[in-house]
Steps between C-alpha positions, in 0.01 A plus 500: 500500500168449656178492244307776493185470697116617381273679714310337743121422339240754566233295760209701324588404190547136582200447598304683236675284270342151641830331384632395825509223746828582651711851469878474635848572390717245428817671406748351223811340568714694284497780257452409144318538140185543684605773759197725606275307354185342760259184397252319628473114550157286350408329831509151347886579509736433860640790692703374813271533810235585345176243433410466120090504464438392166254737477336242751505645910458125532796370281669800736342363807630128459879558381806595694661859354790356305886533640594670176427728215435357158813524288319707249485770795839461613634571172351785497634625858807413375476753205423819735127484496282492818186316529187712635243207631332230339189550279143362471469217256158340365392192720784205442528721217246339304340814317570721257258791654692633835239492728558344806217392723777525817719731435250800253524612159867661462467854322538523118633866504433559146135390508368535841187382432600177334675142603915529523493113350676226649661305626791760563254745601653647806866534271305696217348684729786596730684590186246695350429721784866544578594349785747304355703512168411109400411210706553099459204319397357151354356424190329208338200580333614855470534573879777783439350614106115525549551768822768673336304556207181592669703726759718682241883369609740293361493156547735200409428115494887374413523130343383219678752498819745742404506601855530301821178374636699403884224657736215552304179307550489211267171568251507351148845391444478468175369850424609724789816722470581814706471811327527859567271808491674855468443857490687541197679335149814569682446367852348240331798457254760507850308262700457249252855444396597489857251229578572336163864492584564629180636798329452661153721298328176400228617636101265370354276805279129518541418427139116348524196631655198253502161581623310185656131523330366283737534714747356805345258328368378430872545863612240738559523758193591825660819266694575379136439777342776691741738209491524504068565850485788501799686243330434601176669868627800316624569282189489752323743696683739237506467441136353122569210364281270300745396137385150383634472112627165296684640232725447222219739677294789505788429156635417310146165364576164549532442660847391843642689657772112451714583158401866462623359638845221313554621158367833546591639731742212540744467168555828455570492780783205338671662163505794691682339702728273200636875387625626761636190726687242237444632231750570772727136650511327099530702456814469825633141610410580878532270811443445553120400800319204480316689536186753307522285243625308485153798460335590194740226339425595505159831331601360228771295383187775496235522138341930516548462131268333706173746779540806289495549564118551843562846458632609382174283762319715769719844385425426469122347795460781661719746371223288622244446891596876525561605364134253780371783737679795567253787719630362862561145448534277610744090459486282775627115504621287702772610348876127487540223515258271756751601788757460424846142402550319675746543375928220287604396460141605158464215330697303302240625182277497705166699778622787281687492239208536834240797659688687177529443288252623786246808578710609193584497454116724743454713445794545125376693588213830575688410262793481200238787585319708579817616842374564835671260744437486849579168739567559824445276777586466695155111484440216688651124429418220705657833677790548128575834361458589154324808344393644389202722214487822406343581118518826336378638172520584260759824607681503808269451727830798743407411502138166605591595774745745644253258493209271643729693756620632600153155534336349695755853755410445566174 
C-alpha cells in the first residue's frame, strides 16, 4: 500500500513564512508509522542533490550537493513521511536568535513581531505556521529548545547521539545531537521513537518531580512566575509532591549552573567549533554577517591552552548531574528565561549579552549532563509563548516521553 501523500504547500504561504531555502517533495519509500505526515530538513543537514548552506550561501557556494540523504532523513522516508524542502538555519548555526543576514528572519507565527530564536529557526517556524507537522533540526546550545520555546511548538533535544549524525554538518561534536521540532505531543511522541529506534517498552513510574532553581532563579519573573504555577497544576494532578534543587545540590559542589556554562561547557564548544567551521572560514575568507562575525572574534581570540581544564570539568560534572537522577525522576525549568525578544532588538552588547548569557544558562543544564530534554509549549506571558522543559536522564529518552506523555493525561 502506497503512503498517503499531503497536499502540495501553498506558494503564498511559503513565502510569508520566511522559512525556506528550498521547497520540493521528496516522497517516502514506503508506507509506515509516519504515513501522512510532511517535515522539513535544518539546512545544515544532507538531502541527495541538493547543496547544504550552513546557513552560509558561501559554505553552499564551495561544496558539492552530497550523493545521499542523511540517515536521519532516510529513516524517516522509510516510515511513510515525506519531506517538504529544507529550512533556514542561523549562520553555521552559531546563534541562538534566527536571524539570518542571507537568508531573512524566518516568521515566528505566534509573535510576529518578535525573533523565532535559533538556530533551528526555519524548523520552528515551518512548524509553527503549518507547513509541516515537525521538521529535523540541530541543537547544541539549545538550537532545537530556545526557537521552540520562543515560537510556541514542541521541541526535543534526545541524549547526546541517540540518533545518527551520517550527513549532517559536523559542529561541536561533543554537544551536537539531532533533534526534532513537532506540531504536537503526539507527532512528537511518533517521530521520536522512530528515530530513537526504540519503542515503549520503559516501566519505570514517574515518581519525582524536581524543579532546577538555578534556572528560575535566572528567569525573567512573569516566565517564572508562569512556569511554577504550570507545574505546580500538573503535580498536583498527578498526585506528585515536587522537590526543589540549585545545581550545587545535584552535582555536589559548589558551582552555579552560570558557572557550569561559562567555565565548562562553553568553552568546550568554542574549542570545537574552531575545528570544525573555524579552519574552514581562515582558508576560505567568506562573507560574514555582522553578527556572527562578533561572535568570531570572540572565538579567533580564545586562549584553547587556558580552556583545556574544561574538558575534564565537562565529563565530571556530566557524571555528577546524572547520579543526581534516581529511577523516575525528571527536572523541570522554563526552556528560556524571556519570550522572544523583539526582531532587530538585539543590536547593542547589553541586550545580546542579556538574551544569551541567561539562556545559554539554562540550556547548559541538559547539554552538560547529556540528557534529553523536552520544551513544551504550556506558558504564555504578555500573548507570547515560552516553553517549559522536562529533562530526564541520559539514555532515559523513552522514560521521558512516557512520563511526559502520562502527566500531561491526567
Amino acid at each position: 500500500m502506497s503512503p498517503r501523500q499531503p497536499a502540495p504547500l501553498d506558494p503564498h504561504r511559503v513565502e510569508a513564512s520566511g522559512a525556506f531555502v528550498e521547497v520540493f517533495s521528496l516522497e517516502p519509500f514506503q508506507s509506515g508509522a509516519l504515513d501522512g505526515l510532511c517535515f522539513t530538513v535544518k539546512d545544515n543537514i544532507h538531502i541527495g542533490g541538493h547543496r547544504t548552506s550552513f546557513g552560509s550561501p558561501a559554505w553552499r557556494d564551495s561544496h558539492p550537493a552530497p550523493l545521499r540523504n542523511a540517515i536521519c532523513v532516510d529513516q524517516l522516508l522509510a516510515a511513510g513521511a515525506t519531506c517538504v524542502g529544507k529550512v533556514v538555519a542561523d549562520e553555521f548555526t552559531y546563534s541562538l536568535d534566527g536571524e539570518n543576514p542571507f537568508y531573512g528572519t524566518p516568521l515566528n507565527a505566534k509573535a510576529p513581531d518578535r525573533i523565532p530564536g535559533g538556530s533551528s529557526s526555519g524548523s520552528a517556524s515551518s512548524v509553527a505556521c503549518g507547513l509541516a507537522d515537525f521538521s529535523l533540526g540541530t541543537d547544541s546550545g539549545g538550537s532545537i529548545r530556545v526557537p521552540a520555546s520562543l515560537c510556541g511548538v514542541w521541541g526535543m533535544r534526545p541524549s547526546l547521539h541517540r540518533i545518527s549524525e551520517a550527513g549532517v554538518l559536523p559542529f561541536m561534536p561533543s554537544v551536537s545531537t539531532v533533534g526534532v521540532v513537532a506540531a504536537d505531543f503526539e507527532i512528537l511522541r511518533r517521530v521520536m521513537t522512530l528515530l530513537l529506534r526504540t519503542g515503549d517498552e520503559t516501566t519505570v513510574p514517574m515518581e519525582r518531580i524536581v524543579l532546577l532553581d538555578d534556572a528560575f532563579a535566572v528567569a525573567d519573573g512573569p516566565v517564572r512566575e508562569a512556569a511554577e504555577r504550570a507545574i505546580g497544576e500538573l503535580a498536583t494532578r498527578a498526585g506528585i509532591a515536587l522537590e526543589r534543587a540549585s545545581f550545587s545540590d545535584i552535582v555536589g559542589r559548589e558551582m552555579t549552573l552560570s558557572a557550569c556554562n561559562e567555565e565548562a561547557l562553553r568553552n568546550l564548544q568554542t574549542m570545537e567549533f574552531e575545528n570544525t567551521v573555524g579552519d574552514w572560514i581562515e582558508g576560505h575568507r567568506p562573507e560574514l554577517g555582522f553578527a556572527f562575525s562578533m561572535a568570531y572574534g570572540n572565538v579567533k581570540s580564545f586562549d584553547r591552552g587556558q580552556a583545556m581544564a574544561s574538558l575534564a570539568l565537562c565529563e565530571s560534572l556530566f557524571r555528577e548531574i546524572n547520579r543526581f537522577f534516581r529511577a523516575g525522576t525528571i527536572v523541570c525549568f522554563p526552556t528560556t528565561p524571556t519570550v522572544a525578544p523583539l526582531r532587530d532588538s538585539l543590536d547593542r552588547p547589553q541586550s545580546v549579552w542579556d538574551f544569551y548569557g541567561r539562556t545559554m544558562t539554562t540550556t547548559s543544564f541538559s547539554g552538560t549532563g547529556r540528557l534529553p530534554e523536552i520544551a513544551a509549549p504550556l506558558l504564555s506571558v504578555d500573548g507570547c509563548p515560552v516553553g517549559l522543559s522536562f529533562a530526564a536522564a541520559h539514555y532515559e529518552d523513552a522514560f521521558l516521553l512516557k512520563a511526559l506523555g502520562d502527566l500531561l493525561s491526567v
